[in-house]
N, C-alpha and C positions, 0 to 999 in steps of 0.2 A: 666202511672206511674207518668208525671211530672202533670199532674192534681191533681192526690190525696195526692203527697207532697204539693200540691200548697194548696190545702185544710186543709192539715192535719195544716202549718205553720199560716195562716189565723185564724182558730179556738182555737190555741192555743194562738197566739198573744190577741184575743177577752176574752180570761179565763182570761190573766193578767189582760187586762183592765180591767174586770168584781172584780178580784181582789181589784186593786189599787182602785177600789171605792167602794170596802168594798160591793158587792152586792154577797154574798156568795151562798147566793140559785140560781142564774143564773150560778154561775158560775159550779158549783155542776151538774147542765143539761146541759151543754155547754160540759163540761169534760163525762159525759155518751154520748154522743154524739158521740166526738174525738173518744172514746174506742169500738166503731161499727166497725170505721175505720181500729184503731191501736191498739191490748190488749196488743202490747211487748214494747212500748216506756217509758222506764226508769224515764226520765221527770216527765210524769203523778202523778206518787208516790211523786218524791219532791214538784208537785204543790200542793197536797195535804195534802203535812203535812207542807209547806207556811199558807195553806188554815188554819190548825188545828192549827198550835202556833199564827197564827193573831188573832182569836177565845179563844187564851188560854187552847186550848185543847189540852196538852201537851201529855198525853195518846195516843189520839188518832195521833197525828203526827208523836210519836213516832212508832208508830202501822203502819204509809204507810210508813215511812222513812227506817226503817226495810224489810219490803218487797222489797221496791228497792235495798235496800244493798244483799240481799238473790240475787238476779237475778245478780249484778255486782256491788264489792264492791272497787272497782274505780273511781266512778262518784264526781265529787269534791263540784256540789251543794249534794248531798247526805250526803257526809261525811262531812262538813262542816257544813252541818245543825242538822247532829246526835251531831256533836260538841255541837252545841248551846243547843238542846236540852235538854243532858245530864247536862252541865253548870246548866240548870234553875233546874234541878232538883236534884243540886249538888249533883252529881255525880262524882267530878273533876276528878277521873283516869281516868276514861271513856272519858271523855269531851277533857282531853289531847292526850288521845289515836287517836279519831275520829280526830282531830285538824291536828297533827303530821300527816297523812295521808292525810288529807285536800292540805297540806303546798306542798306535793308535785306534786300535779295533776294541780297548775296553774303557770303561767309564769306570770302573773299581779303582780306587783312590790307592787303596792297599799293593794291587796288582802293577798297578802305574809305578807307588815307589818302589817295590821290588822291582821292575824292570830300568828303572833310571840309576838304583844302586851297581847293579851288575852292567849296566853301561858305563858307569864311572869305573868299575876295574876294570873292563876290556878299555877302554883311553889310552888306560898305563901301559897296554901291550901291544894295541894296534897301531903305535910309530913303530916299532921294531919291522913287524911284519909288513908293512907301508914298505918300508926301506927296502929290505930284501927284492917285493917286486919288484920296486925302480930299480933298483940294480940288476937284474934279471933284463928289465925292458933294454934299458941305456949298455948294457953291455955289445950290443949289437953297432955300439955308434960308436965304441970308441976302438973295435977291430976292424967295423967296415964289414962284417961278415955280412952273410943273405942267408936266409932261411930254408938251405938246404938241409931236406930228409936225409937219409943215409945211402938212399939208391938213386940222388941227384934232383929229385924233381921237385920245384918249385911246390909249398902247401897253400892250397884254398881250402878256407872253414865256414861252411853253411849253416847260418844257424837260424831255428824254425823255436818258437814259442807255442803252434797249435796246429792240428790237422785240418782246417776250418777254411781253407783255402790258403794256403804255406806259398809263397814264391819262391823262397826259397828250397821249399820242397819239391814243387815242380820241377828250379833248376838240375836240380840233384839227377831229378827222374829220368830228365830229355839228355845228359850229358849224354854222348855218343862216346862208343869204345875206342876212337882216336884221342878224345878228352880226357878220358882217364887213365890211358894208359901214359901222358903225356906230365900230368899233375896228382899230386897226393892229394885226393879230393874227401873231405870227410861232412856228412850231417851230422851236428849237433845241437840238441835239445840245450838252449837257453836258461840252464839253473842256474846260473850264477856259483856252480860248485869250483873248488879247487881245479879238479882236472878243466873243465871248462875256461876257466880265465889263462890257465897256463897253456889251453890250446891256441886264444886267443891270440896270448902273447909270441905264442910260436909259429904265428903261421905267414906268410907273405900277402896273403889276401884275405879278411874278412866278409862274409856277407851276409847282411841281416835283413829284417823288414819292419823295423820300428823303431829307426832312428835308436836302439840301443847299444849300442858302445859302451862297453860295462866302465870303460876309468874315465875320467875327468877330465883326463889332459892327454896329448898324443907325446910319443918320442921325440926326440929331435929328428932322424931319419924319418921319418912320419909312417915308420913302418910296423904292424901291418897297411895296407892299404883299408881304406873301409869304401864298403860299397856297400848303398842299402836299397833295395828292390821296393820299398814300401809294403803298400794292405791294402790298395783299392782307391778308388777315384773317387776323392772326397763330396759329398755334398752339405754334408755336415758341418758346421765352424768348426776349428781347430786351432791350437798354438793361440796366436797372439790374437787372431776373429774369433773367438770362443768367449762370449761372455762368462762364464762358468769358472774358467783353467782358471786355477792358485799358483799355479809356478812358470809365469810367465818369465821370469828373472832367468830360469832355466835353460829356456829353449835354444838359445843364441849357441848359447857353450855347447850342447846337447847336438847341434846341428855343424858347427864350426869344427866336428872331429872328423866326419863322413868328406869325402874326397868325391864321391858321384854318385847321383840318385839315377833310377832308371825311371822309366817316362813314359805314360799313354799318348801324349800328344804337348804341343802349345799349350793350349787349355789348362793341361795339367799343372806345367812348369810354373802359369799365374797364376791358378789358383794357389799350389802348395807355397809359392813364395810368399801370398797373402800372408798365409800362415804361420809361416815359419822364417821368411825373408834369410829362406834361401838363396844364394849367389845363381841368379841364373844359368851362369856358364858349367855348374855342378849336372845340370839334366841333360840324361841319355835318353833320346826315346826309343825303347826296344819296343814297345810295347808291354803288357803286363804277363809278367811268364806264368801262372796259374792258368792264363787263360788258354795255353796251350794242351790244357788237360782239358776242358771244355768244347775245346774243338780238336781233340785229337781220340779221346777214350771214350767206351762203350757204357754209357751211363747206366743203363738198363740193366743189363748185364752183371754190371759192379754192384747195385742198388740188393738185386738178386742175392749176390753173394754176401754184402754184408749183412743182411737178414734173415739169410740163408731159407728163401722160398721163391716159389713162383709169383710171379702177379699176373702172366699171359695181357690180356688186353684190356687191361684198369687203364685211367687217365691218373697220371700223376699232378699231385697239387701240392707245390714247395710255399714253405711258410715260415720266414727267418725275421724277424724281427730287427731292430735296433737293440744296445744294451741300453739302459735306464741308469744303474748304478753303476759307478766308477770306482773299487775301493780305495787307489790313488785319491786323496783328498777329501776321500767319503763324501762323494756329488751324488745328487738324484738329479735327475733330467726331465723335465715334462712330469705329467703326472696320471700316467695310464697306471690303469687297475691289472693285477692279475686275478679276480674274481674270476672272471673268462679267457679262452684262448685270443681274443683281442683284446680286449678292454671296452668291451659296448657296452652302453647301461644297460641293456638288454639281449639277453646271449639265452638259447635253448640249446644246451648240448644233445640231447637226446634227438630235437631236431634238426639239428646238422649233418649228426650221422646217421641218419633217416635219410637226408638230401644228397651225403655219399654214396650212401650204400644205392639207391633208385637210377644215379646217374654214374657209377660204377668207378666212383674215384675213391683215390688211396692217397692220405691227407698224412704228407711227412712233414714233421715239424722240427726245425734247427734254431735250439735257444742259441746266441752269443755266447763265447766260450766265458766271460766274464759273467755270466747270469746262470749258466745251466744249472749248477748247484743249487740257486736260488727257488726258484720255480718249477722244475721239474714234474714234484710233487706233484704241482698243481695241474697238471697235464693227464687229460687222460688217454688211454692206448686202447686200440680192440681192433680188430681187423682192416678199418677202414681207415685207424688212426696210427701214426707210427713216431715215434720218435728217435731223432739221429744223436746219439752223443758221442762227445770225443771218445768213451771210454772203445763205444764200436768201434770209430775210426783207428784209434791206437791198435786193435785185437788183432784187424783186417790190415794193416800197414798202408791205409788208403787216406786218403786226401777229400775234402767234403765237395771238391771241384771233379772229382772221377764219378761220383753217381747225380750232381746237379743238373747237367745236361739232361738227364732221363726225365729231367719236368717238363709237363702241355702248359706249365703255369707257374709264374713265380708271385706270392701277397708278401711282403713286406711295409715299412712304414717310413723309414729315416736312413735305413740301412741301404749301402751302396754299390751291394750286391748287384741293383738290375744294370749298373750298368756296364759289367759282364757280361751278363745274360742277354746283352742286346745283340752281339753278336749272333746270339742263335737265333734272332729275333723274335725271342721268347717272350708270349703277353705276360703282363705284368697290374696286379692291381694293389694301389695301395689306401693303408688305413691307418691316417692320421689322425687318430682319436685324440691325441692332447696336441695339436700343433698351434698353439696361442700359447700353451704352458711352454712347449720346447724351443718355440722362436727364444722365450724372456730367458728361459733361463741359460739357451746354449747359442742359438742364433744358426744360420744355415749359410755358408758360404758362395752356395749358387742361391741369387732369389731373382724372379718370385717362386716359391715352393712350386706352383698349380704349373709352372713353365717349364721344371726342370724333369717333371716325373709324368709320362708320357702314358699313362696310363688311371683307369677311372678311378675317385675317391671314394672307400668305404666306407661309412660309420655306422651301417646298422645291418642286421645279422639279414632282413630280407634283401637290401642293395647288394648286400656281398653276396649272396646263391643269383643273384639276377647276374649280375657279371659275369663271374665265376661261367655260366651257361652260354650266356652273347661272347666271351674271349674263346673256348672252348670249341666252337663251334661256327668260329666266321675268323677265317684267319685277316683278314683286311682291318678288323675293327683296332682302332687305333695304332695299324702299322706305318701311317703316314708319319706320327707322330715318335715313335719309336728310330724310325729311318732320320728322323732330323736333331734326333740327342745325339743316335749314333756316331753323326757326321760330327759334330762339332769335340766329340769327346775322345775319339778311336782315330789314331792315324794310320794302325795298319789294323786291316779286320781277316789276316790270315790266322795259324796254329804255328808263328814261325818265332814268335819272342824271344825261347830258349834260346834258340841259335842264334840272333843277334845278338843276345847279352853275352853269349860264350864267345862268338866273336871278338866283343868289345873287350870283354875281362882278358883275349888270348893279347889282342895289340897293348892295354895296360901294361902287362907285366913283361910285355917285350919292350914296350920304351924306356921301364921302371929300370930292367936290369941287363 
């Protein structure tokens, strides 16, 4: 291990040099080289769009600088260089945007006043560029127009931040060929780029899943529409129950743009309003459209192809955590270790996958797409260990809800994942190794924790292979318990969500227009 860091740091120190003296083609097989090694090191992507703005190839830096932000959009040479980027190619919102994010990810005194310098000249240019949008938006309200394509048909824009379980990915997926031949229907990745906001602004219906609505304020027409599908059935505090959140001042504004939320259930509509003191009358319950890929796709199957192997008759064992770090606000949460793939004071890797390999499981493990960059490293792989990451899911054009169904088992800790998963009536064991640190510092919106998670508590490496074996092999144990989250949490436990929301969104835009 310390050899091929020793390698990895050598080879990259060598790309700079090859850099600094301007020998680009060397450096270009230097860096294919590195990525034999390493294909997840974040770095990589901003050497290379270093590599493309020294070059002048704004496009193309633009184009790896991007890719690293997709994998973890915290890295400070990243966004500091989308900064600059966006500047050459005045773009000033953009360029403030990236900057403002920049400002907070370093402690360099020096760095902080170069980025607050060049925020004071983008000021001087970003009301010009402000204007133009609004004028752009509001032009639609003072001819009365609608946001007709050229071949008549009303535009919906779906927009997905992660393959990690996307609902709005799913929508995309389940549209039937009357839907789209009916509507200009487009997915778009969430980068806050030009094209991106001008699609935004062009379209008759919006749909997201996190409450993101890139502007501040809506038109006077209040058009596009926003509909936001959300990211899963909270257990977590959030919004204004989150002991934690900094921008509680936010939310109100951030939530008062969105015209209709979709809905697993009653349940739902209270908890989120907890949170968000959302208008009630905002919630649709379609149910969760992801979850139509969980009960509609061959998980197996897809698992297969994204890894491109057989597994024949292995037990699968899903392993997706909660995130811990927030860069938004630079929050840690709880205080679990990544020493081990849990955080037990005491973990034998050697014997774990000794306890795989005897009982013929295959131990796939899904960081939070906000973490994967983080810890990865720290993960180890070998036959009986696997790990899922976005970059697969982007490769394969698949969704992390098309192979999760293909689990005997789901271990998480805080994450809300299982209750998903309950539909399949998939056991579930959890390991809440810091949960006295994560009550103080985030708080849990359903309590008591022990009520809400229907399945046995881990904290130590022999309790977890003891479950692990008793869920495995007795499907009853703790399905009494799983059957009564179900109930309280899922109003419909069909594969039909898709098609109530497309439903819903057809009657919208017929009342709308």
């Amino acid at each position: 291990m310390n050899d091929t860091k020793s390698l990895e740091k050598q080879l990259k120190d060598n790309i700079y040099t090859l850099i600094n003296m301007e020998k680009f083609n060397e450096a270009h097989e230097l860096i294919q080289q590195y990525e034999l090694i390493n294909k997840n090191d974040i770095e990589i992507y901003y050497i290379k769009g270093i590599m493309h703005m020294i070059e002048e190839n704004i496009e193309d830096a633009k184009r790896f600088l991007h890719r690293g932000i997709e994998i973890f959009d915290g890295d400070f040479e990243l966004l500091y260089n989308f900064g600059y980027v966006y500047k050459i190619k005045q773009n000033y919102n953009l360029s403030l945007y990236f900057y403002l994010k920049a400002i907070q990810k370093t402690n360099s005194q020096e760095l902080i006043k170069q980025i607050k310098n060049q925020i004071k000249k983008l000021q001087i240019l970003i009301n010009k560029e402000e204007t133009e949008i609004q004028k752009r938006r509001f032009k639609k309200v003072e001819y009365g127009e609608k946001h007709l394509t050229s071949n008549g048909k009303k535009r919906i824009t779906l927009v997905y931040t992660n393959l990690s379980g996307s609902n709005t990915v799913a929508l995309y997926k389940f549209a039937n060929k009357e839907i789209r031949e009916k509507y200009n229907i487009e997915l778009v990745l969430g980068d806050l780029s030009g094209d991106y906001l001008n699609n935004i602004i062009n379209s008759d219906m919006v749909i997201f899943t996190e409450g993101n609505y890139p502007f501040s304020s809506r038109p006077k027409d209040k058009l596009p529409i926003v509909l936001d599908l959300w990211h899963g059935f909270p257990i977590k505090a959030m919004g204004y129950a989150d002991k934690g959140e900094k921008y509680k001042h936010l939310i109100k504004k951030m939530w008062d743009n969105v015209d209709y939320i979709t809905s697993y259930s009653p349940l739902f509509n209270d908890v989120m309003n907890r949170c968000t003191a959302i208008d009630i009358s905002k919630f649709i319950i379609t149910g969760a459209q992801r979850n139509d890929l969980l009960l509609q796709t061959d998980g197996r199957k897809n698992i297969e192809n994204l890894f491109e192997e057989k597994f024949y008759d292995n037990k699968f064992v899903f392993y997706m955590p909660t995130y811990r770090y927030t860069p938004r606000g630079d929050r840690k949460e709880g205080n679990r270790s990544w020493r081990n793939i849990f955080g037990f004071k005491e973990f034998s890797i050697d014997k774990f996958i000794d306890f795989l390999q005897k009982n013929n499981i295959i131990f796939f493990i899904k960081l939070h797409p906000a973490e994967e960059h983080k810890f990865i490293k720290e993960l180890p792989q070998n036959e009986n260990v696997k790990i899922i990451t976005n970059k697969n899911l982007y490769e394969k054009g698949m969704d992390l809800y098309e192979v999760l169904n293909a689990a005997n088992l789901l271990i998480t800790d805080y994450s809300s994942v299982y209750f998903d998963t309950l539909l399949l009536n998939m056991p579930v064991i959890f390991t809440p190794v810091d949960l006295q640190e994560y009550q103080k510092s985030r708080g849990f919106i359903l309590e008591p924790y022990e009520d809400w998670t229907p399945g046995p508590k881990c904290i130590t490496q022999e309790n977890l292979e003891n479950e692990i074996i008793k869920l495995l092999s007795d499907a009853n144990y703790y399905k009494n318990e799983r059957i009564k989250i179900l109930k309280k949490t899922h109003k419909y436990l069909d594969g039909n969500s898709c098609d109530r929301t497309w439903k819903f969104i057809e009657e919208v835009l017929k009342n709308r227009f």
